[in-house]
C-alpha positions as protocol buffer text, in pm:
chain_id: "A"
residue {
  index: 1
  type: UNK
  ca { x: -2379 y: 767 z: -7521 }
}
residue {
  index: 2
  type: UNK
  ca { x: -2309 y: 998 z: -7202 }
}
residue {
  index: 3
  type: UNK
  ca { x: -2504 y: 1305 z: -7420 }
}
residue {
  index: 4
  type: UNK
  ca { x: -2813 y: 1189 z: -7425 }
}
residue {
  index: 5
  type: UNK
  ca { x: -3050 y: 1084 z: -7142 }
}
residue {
  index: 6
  type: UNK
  ca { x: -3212 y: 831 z: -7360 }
}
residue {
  index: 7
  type: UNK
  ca { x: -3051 y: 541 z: -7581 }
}
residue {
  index: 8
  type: UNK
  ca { x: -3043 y: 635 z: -7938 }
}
residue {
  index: 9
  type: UNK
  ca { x: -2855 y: 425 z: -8180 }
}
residue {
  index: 10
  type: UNK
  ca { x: -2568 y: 593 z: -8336 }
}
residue {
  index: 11
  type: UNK
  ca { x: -2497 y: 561 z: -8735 }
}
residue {
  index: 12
  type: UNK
  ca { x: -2152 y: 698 z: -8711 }
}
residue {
  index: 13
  type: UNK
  ca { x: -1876 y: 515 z: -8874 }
}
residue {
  index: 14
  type: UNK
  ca { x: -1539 y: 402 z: -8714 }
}
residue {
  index: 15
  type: UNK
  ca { x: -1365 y: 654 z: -8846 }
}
residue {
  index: 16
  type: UNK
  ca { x: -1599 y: 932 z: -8761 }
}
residue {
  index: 17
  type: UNK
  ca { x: -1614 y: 807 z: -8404 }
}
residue {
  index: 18
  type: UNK
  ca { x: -1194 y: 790 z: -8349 }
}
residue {
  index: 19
  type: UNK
  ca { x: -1214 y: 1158 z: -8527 }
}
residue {
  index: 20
  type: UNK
  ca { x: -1449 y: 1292 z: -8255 }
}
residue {
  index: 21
  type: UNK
  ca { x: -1239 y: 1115 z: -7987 }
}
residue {
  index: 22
  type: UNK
  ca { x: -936 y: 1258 z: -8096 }
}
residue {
  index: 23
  type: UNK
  ca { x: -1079 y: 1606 z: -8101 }
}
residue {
  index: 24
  type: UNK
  ca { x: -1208 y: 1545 z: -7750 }
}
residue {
  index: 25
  type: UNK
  ca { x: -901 y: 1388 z: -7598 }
}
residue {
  index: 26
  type: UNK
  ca { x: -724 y: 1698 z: -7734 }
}
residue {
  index: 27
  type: UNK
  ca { x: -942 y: 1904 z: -7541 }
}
residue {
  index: 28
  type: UNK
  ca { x: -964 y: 1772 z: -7221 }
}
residue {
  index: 29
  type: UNK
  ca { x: -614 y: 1714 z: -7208 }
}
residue {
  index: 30
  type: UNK
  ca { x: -565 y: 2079 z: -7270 }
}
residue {
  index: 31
  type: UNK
  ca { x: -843 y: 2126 z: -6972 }
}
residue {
  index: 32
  type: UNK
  ca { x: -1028 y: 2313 z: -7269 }
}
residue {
  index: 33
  type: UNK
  ca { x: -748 y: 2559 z: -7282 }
}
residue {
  index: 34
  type: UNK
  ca { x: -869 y: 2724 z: -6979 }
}
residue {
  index: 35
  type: UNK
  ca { x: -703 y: 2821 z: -6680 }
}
residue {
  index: 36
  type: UNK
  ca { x: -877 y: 2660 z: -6388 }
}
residue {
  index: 37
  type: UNK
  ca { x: -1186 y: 2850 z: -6219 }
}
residue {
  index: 38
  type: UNK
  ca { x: -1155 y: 3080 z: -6508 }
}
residue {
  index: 39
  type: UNK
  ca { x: -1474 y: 3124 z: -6559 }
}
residue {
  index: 40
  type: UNK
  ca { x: -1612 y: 3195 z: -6234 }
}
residue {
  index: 41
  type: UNK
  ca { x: -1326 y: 3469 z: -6195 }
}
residue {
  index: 42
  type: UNK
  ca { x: -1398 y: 3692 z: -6492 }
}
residue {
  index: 43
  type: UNK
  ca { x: -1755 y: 3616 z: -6493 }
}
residue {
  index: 44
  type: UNK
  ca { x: -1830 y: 3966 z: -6391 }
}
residue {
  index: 45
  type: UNK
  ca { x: -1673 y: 4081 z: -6735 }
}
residue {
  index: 46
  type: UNK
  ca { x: -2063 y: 4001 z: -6895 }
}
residue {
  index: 47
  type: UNK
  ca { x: -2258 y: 4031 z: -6584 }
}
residue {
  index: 48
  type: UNK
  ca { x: -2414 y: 4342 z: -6749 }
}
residue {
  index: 49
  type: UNK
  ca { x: -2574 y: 4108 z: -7054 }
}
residue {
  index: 50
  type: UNK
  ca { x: -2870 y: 3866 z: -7033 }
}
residue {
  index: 51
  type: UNK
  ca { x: -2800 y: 3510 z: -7028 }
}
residue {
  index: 52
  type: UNK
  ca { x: -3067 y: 3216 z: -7024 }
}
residue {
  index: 53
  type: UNK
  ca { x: -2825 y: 2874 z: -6871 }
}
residue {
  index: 54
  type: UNK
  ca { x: -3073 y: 2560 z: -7027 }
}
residue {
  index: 55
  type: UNK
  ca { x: -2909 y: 2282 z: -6840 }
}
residue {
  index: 56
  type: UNK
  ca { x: -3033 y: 1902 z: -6821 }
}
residue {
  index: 57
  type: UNK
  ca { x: -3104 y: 1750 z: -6482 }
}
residue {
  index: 58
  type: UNK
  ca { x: -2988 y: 1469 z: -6584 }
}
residue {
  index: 59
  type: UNK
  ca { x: -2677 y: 1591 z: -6734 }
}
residue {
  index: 60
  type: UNK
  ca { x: -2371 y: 1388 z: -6672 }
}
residue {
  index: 61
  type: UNK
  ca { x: -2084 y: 1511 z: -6864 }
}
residue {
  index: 62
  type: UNK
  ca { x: -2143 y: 1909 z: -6692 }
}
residue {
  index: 63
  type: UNK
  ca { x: -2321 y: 1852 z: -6417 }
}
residue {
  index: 64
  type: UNK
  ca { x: -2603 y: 2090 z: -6330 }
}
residue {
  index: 65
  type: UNK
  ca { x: -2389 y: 2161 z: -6053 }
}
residue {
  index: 66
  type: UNK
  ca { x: -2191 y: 2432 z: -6231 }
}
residue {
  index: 67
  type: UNK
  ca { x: -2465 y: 2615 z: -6393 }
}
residue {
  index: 68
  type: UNK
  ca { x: -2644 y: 2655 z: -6074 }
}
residue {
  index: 69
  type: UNK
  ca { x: -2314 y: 2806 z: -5930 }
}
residue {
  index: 70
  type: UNK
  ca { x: -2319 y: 3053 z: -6260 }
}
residue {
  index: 71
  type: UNK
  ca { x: -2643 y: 3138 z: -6197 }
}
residue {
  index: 72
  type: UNK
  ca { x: -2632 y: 3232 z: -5854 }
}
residue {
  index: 73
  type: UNK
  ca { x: -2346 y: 3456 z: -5904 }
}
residue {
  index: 74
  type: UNK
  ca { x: -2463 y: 3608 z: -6243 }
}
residue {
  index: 75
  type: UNK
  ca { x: -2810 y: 3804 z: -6145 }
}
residue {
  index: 76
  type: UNK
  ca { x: -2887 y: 3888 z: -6521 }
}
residue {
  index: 77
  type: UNK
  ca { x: -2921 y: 3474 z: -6571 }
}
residue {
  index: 78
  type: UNK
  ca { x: -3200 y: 3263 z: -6578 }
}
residue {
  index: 79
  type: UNK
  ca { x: -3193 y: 2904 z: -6527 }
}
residue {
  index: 80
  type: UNK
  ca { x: -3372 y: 2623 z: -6634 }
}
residue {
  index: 81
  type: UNK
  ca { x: -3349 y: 2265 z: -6547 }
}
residue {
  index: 82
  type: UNK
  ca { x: -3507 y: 2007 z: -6817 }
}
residue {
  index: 83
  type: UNK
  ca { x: -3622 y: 1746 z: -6578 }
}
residue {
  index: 84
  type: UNK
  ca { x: -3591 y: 1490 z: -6876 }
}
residue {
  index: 85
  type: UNK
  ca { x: -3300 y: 1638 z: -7052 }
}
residue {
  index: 86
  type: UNK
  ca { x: -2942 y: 1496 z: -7047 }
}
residue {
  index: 87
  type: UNK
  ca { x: -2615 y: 1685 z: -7190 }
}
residue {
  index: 88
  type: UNK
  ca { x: -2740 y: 1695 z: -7598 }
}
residue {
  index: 89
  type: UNK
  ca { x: -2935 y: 1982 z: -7697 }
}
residue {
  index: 90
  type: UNK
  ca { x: -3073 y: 1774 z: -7957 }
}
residue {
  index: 91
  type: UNK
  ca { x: -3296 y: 1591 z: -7700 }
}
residue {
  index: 92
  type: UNK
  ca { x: -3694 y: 1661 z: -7760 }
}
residue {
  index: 93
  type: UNK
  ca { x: -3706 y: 1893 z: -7446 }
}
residue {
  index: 94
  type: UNK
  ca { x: -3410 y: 2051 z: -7441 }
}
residue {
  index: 95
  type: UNK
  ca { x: -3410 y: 2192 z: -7786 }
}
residue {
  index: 96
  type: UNK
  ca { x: -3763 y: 2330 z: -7747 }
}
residue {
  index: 97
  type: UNK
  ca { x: -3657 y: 2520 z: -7422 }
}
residue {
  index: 98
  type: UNK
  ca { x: -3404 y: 2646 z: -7640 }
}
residue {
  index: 99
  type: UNK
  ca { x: -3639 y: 2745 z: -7857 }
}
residue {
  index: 100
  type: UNK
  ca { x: -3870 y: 2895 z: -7608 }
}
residue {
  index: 101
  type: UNK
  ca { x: -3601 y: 3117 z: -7450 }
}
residue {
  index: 102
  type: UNK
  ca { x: -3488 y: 3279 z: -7780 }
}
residue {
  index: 103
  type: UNK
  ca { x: -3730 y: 3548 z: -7724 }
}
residue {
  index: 104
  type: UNK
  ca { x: -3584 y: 3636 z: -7336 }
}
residue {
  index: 105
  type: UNK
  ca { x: -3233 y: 3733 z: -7493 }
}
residue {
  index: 106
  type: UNK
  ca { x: -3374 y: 3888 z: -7846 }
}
């Protein structure tokens, strides 16, 4: 429910929804087997590529925050913040900014 910025009724069963929770609890437990700030310290290891962030204002799970920070450090990246667009790149908006950025990178 914290994915999307608008309610949409989920058809998952029980088991389907522990299986995704155990997957995630794995995960974050693990801090997504990643060392902390390791990102941000070998980010200079693709600074020479292109790189298009899409993040949603409204994004609660990785807050737009982080990409901002990226994206100020990374001067090959463009960022864009879907006013209207939450954490799922399913949403309406966010998936057609996805879609309209293909052709930056290719």
């Amino acid at each position: 429910s914290c994915s999307t910025l608008r309610y949409e009724e989920r058809i998952n069963t029980g088991i389907a929804s522990l299986a995704i929770a155990k997957i995630e609890v794995h995960y974050f437990m693990k801090n997504c087997f990643l060392k902390k700030n390791f990102i941000l310290e070998n980010i200079e290891k693709i600074f020479h590529l292109p790189c298009v962030i899409i993040q949603g204002r409204h994004d609660v799970i990785c807050p737009p925050f982080n990409a901002i920070q990226i994206s100020n450090l990374w001067q090959k990246c463009e960022i864009n913040i879907v006013e209207d667009g939450g954490h799922s790149a399913f949403e309406k908006n966010m998936f057609q900014k996805i879609v309209d950025c293909m052709d930056i990178i290719y």
